[in-house]
N, C-alpha and C positions, 0 to 999 in steps of 0.2 A: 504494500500500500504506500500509497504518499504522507509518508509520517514526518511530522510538524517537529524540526528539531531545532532548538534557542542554543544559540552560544551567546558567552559573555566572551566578552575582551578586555583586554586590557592593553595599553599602551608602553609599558613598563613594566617589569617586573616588581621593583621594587616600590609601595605604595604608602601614600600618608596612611595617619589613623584614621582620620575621614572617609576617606578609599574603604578602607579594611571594616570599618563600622557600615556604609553600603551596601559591601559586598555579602557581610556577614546578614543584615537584614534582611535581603533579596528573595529571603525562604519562606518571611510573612508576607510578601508582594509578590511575588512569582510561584506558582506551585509546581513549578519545572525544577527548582534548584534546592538543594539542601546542601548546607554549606558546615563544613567539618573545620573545629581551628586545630592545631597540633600542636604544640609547644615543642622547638626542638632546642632550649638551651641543656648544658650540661657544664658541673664546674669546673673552673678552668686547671683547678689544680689537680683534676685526673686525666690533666695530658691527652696523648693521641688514645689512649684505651676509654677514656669519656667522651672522646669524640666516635670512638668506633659505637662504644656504646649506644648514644643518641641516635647514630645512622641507624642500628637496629633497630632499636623502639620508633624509631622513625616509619622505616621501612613496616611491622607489624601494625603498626596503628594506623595506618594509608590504606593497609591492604585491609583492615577489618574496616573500616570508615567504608569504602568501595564495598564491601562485602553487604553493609547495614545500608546500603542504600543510598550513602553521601554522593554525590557528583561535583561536588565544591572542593577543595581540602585546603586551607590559609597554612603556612607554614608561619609560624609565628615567636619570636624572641621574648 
């Protein structure tokens, strides 16, 4: 069928908090998008194995957001 699909854009990757408050709202004004935030900090005093760290919880919490239904995902500091 001719299925009606919305993309968002963005012109930048990286976004005010204005932008990011938007985007995140867009699930009570659009019922196309559901928007997932993930926090990916980690402290700095566990080095590269805190960073390896975060990319896994990174990486698991995306694919379960995707799995639950999200189509949005904010990567957020």
């Amino acid at each position: 069928g001719n299925s009606r699909r919305k993309r968002l854009e963005v012109r930048q990757p990286i976004l005010t908090n204005g932008d990011l408050e938007k985007i995140r709202s867009i699930g009570h004004t659009e019922d196309r998008f559901d928007t997932k935030t993930i926090d990916i900090t980690y402290a700095s005093n566990e080095g590269a194995a805190g960073m390896q760290g975060a990319i896994d919880r990174l990486c698991e919490r995306a694919e379960a957001a995707v799995a639950g239904g999200y189509n949005i995902i904010i990567l957020s500091d």
